[in-house]
N, C-alpha and C positions, 0 to 999 in steps of 0.2 A: 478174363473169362476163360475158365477150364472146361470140356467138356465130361462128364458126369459119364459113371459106364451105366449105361438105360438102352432097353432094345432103338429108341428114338428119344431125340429132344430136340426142345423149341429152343434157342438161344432167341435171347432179346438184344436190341438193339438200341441205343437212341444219340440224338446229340449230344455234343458233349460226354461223350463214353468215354474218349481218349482212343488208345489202339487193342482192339480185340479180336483175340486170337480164339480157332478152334484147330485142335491138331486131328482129325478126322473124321470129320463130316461126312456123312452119307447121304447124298441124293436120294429121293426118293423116299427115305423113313424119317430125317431130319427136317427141322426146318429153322429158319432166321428170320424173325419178326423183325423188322426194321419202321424206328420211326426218327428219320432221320431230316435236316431240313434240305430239301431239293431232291431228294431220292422218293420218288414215288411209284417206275415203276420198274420193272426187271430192265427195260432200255437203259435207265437213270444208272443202274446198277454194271449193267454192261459197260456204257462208255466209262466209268471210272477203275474200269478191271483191268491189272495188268498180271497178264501166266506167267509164270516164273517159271517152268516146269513141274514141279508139287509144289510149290509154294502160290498160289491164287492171290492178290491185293485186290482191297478196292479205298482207293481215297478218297474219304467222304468230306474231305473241306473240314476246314477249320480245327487241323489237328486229329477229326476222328478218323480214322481205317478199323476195315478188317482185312483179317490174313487168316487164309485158310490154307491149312496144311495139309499134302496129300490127297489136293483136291486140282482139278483141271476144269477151266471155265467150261469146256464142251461138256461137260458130265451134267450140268446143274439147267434146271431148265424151271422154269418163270412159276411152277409149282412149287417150289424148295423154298420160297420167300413169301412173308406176309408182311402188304406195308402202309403205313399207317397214316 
């Protein structure tokens, strides 16, 4: 997954994705629909986050992550996700 130049966008999510990447997310105008298994809610999302310094992870089990680039977990707050 590439992110698109758009003043905002929804990036989708689900099992079985594999590993997806957005290189500049924006809090706030952005958002990440997630419909993942065992991720349901920003908590779900939290424990599996590891900061890298810009580089954001979240291992979602079974091969899937996302990596968010030039992004810092404290920036993203429980409004940036939709989950399903």
């Amino acid at each position: 997954m590439r992110r698109v130049a758009t003043p905002s966008c929804l990036f989708l999510l689900a099992t079985r994705d594999g590993v997806d990447t957005v290189f500049d997310f924006q809090s706030g105008s952005d958002r990440l629909a997630l419909s993942v298994d065992g991720v349901t809610s920003f908590a779900d999302l939290e424990a599996v986050a590891t900061d890298e310094g810009r580089l954001l992870s979240f291992d979602l089990g079974g091969g899937d992550s996302l990596r968010l680039f030039s992004t810092d977990l404290a920036e993203l707050s429980e409004a940036d996700y939709l989950f399903a």
